[in-house]
N, C-alpha and C positions, 0 to 999 in steps of 0.2 A: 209726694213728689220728690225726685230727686234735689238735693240742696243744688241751687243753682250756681255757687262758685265752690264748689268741694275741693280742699289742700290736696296739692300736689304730692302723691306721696311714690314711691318705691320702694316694695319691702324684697331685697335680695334674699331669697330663700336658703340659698348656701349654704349661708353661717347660720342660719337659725335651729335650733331646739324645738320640735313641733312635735305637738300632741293631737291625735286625731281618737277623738270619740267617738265610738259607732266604726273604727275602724277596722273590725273585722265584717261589718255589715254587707249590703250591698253597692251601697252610694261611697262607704268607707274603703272599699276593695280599690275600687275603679281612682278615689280622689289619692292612695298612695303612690300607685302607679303614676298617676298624671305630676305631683310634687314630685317626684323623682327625677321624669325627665323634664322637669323647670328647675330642674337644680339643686332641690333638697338633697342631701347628704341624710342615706338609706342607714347612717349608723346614729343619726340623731335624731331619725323619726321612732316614733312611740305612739303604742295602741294599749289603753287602759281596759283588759277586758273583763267582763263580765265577772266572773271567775274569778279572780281576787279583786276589783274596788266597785262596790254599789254606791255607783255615783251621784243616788238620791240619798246617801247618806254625807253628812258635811262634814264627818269625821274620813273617809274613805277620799273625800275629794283633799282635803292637806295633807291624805298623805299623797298621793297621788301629785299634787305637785310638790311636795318637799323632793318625793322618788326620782322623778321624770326630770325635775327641774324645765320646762317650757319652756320659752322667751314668746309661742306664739301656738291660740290652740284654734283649732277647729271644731266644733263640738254640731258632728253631727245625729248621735245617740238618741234613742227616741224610742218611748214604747206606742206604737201603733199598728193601726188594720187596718183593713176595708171597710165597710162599712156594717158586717155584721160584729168583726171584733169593737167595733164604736160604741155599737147599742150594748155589747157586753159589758162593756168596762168603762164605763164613762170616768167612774170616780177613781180608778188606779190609774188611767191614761192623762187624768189632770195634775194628778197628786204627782206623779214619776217626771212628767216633764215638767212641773213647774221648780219643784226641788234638784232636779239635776239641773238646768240652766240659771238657777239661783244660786247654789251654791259655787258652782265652776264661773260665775261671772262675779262676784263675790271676792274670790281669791283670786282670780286674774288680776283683780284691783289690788288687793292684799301685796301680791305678788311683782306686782310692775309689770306686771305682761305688755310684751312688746305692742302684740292683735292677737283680736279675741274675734274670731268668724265663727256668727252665729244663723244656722240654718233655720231658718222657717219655715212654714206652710203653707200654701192658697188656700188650704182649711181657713183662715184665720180672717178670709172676706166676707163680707155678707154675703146671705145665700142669695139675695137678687141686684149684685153688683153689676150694672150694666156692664156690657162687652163693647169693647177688650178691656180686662181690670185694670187699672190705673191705682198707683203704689196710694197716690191720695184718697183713694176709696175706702182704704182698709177700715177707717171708723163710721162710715155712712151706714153702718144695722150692724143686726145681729149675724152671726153665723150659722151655717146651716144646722139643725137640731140635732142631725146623729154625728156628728163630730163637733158639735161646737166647745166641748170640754176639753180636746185636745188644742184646736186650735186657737180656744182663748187662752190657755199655758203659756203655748209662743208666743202671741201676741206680747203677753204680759211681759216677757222676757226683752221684745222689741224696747218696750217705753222706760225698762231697766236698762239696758245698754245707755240709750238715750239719755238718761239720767246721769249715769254714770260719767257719759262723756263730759254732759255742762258740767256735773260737783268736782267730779276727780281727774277728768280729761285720761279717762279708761278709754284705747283707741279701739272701740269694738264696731264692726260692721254685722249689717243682718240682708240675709239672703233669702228670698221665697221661690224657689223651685217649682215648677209645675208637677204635675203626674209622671213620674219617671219608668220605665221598663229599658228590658235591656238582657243579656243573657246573665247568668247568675242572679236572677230575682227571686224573692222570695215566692217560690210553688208549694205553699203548706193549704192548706185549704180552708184552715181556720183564721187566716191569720191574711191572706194575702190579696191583693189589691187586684184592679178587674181586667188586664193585659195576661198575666200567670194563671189567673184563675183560670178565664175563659179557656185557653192554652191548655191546661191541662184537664179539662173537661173535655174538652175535645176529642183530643188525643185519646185518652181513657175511653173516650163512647168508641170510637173510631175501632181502638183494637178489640175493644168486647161485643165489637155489632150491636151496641145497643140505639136503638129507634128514634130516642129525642133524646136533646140535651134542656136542661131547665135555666133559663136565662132568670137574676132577679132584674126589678121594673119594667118599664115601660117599654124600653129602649127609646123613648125620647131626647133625654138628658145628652149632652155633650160637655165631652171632655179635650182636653191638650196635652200630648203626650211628649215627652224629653228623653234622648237616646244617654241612658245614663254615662256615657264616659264624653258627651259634650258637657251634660250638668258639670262633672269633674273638672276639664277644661271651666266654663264660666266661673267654680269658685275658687282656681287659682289664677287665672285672670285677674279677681275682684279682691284677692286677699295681695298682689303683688301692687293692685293698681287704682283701687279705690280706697278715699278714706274720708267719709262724713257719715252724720247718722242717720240719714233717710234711708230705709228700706230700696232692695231693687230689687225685682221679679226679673226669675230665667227660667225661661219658655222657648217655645219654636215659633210663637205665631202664627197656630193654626187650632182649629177643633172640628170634631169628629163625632156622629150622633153613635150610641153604644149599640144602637142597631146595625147603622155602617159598619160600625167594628168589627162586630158579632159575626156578618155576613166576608168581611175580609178572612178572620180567623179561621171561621169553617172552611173557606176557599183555604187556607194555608196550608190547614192540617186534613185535608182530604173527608172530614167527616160530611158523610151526606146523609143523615137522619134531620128531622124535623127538630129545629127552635119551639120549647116553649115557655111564653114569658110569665112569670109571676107576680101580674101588678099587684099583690099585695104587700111585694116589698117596695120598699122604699126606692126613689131613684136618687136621692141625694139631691146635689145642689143643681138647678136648672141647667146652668150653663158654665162653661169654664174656656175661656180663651184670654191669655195676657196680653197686655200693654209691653212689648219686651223692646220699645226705642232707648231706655233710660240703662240697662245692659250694653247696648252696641253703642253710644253717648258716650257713656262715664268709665267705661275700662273695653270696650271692643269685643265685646260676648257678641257671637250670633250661632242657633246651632248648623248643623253639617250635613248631620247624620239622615236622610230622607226617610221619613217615617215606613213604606212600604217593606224598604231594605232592614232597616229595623228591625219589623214584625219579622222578618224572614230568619232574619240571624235570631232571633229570640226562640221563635218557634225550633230550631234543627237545634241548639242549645241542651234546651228539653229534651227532646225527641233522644237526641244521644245518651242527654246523661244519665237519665233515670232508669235503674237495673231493670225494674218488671213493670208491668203497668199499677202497680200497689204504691209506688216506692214514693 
C-alpha cells in the first residue's frame, strides 16, 4: 500500500544530471522526450548504451557514473519477452536484471544520488492476485511460472531500494507499469510482447492472403494495456512528486480478454482469414487489471490516451514503417 503520510517532496528537473537506462529502448525514447518538456535540460540528459557499458557488469556501472556523473537516474533497462522469450531464458533474464538493478542501486548509494526511479513489473504479482492488484498484494504467492524469474529480479530490487532507504536514506522510488504498446514497440517476433506481435501477424497474413493466423492460448486470459507516452508522463509525474518507499502501479484501469483483442486487431488491420488458437500454449497469468487510485492520490498520474485510438495509431505506425512485409 502506498505509505499513508509520504514527505513532501519536489524534484525541479532543470538543474539535474539524469541518466536514463534502457534510453534508447521503447519506454526510454518516449520518457526523454516527456523529461524534456518538464524541464530537463537536453544537454545533461544521458543514455548509457548497450554498446559501450554492460550494465550487469559492476565494473561498467562505476564507470558509468564516474562518466555521466547523475545527481538522478531512472533505470528503465531490462532483458525481457513475451512469454515465449520467458520460457527461453528464464536464467539469463534473472541473472541480467538482478545484477543490473543491484549494481546501479548500489552506487547511487555509493554516489549520493539525488533519486534513483526504479521501474518494475506486474510480472512480479502473483499469478492469482485478485482484481484489481492492489501494490499490498505483491507478496500474497508466487508469480506466474513463465515469467516468474524475471519478475522475482524486480521484485527483489523493490525490497533493496526499501532497504536502502531505512540504512542509508537512498531516496529511491519503484514503479510498476502495466502492459505497455504504443507506436515504436518492439515488432521482432522473437522477442515481443502480444499488442506488436498480434500487429504484425496480421498485417503479414493480410498482405500474403494467407487463410489463418495462429493465435497462442486460449484467449481467455485478460490483460491492461498503457499508451506508452502516458507511462512516460506517470514516471516523471512520480520522479518530480513522489517520495516514500511503497511501490505504485500505473495502469489505465481497465482489462481486455486477448480474444477481444484479437478480434479488435483483425478488425484494425483488415485481415479476414480465420483465428486459430493454440491451447497448448500457455495463456500466462489469468487476469491482469490494476488498482491505479494510489498513482492519481500520491502524485496525479491518470492515463489519456483511449485505448481504441491507441491500437489505431500503433497499427498505421507499423503499417508505414516497415519496408517489405519481411522486414
Amino acid at each position: 500500500m502506498p505509505d499513508p503520510n509520504p514527505t513532501k517532496f519536489a524534484l525541479n528537473l532543470a538543474g539535474e544530471r539524469i541518466v536514463v537506462t534502457g534510453g534508447g529502448g521503447f519506454l526510454g525514447r518516449n520518457l526523454l522526450k516527456r523529461l524534456v518538456s518538464a524541464g530537463a535540460d537536453p544537454e545533461k540528459l544521458h543514455v548509457p548504451h548497450a554498446e559501450d557499458f554492460d550494465l550487469s557488469s559492476e565494473a561498467d556501472v562505476v564507470r558509468m557514473y564516474s562518466e555521466m556523473q547523475p545527481s538522478v537516474v531512472f533505470h528503465l533497462a531490462a532483458e525481457v519477452g513475451g512469454i515465449g522469450a520467458n520460457e527461453e531464458n528464464p536464467g539469463r533474464f534473472f541473472y541480467s536484471n538482478m545484477a543490473m538493478g543491484l549494481h546501479l542501486i548500489e552506487h547511487a548509494r555509493i554516489n549520493n544520488l539525488k533519486k534513483f526511479i526504479q521501474i518494475g513489473t506486474i510480472c512480479a504479482y502473483p499469478k492469482f492476485t485478485p482484481v484489481p492488484f492492489q501494490e499490498s498484494q505483491l507478496w500474497e504467492g508466487y508469480p506466474e511460472e513463465t515469467n516468474a524469474p524475471y519478475g522475482v529480479a524486480k521484485k527483489a530490487l523493490l525490497v533493496m531500494l526499501q532497504a536502502y532507504r531505512k540504512q542509508y536514506q537512498l531516496n529511491g522510488i519503484y514503479l510498476l507499469p502495466v502492459n505497455l504498446y504504443g507506436p515504436g514497440d518492439n515488432f521482432n517476433p522473437d522477442s515481443s510482447h502480444v499488442i506488436p506481435a498480434l500487429i504484425r501477424k496480421f498485417v503479414e497474413a493480410r498482405d500474403r492472403g494467407e487463410p489463418t493466423v495462429e493465435v497462442w492460448g486460449t484467449g481467455t486470459a485478460s490483460r491492461e494495456f498503457l499508451f506508452v507516452d502516458d507511462c512516460a508522463r506517470g514516471i516523471v509525474q512520480a520522479a518530480q512528486h513522489y517520495d516514500a518507499g511503497a511501490p505504485v502501479n500505473l495502469g489505465a484501469g481497465f482489462e481486455i480478454t486477448i480474444r477481444d483483442l484479437v478480434e479488435k486487431l483483425r478488425a484494425m488491420t483488415g485481415f479476414e482469414g480465420e483465428i486459430v488458437w493454440d491451447s497448448s500454449r500457455p495463456d500466462g497469468q489469468p487476469r491482469r487489471r490494476l488498482d491505479v487510485s494510489a498513482a492519481r492520490e500520491l502524485f496525479g498520474f491518470q492515463a489519456e490516451v483511449d485505448f481504441d485510438e491507441g491500437l489505431k495509431m500503433t497499427v498505421d505506425w507499423w503499417s508505414n514503417s516497415r519496408s517489405t512485409p519481411e522486414s
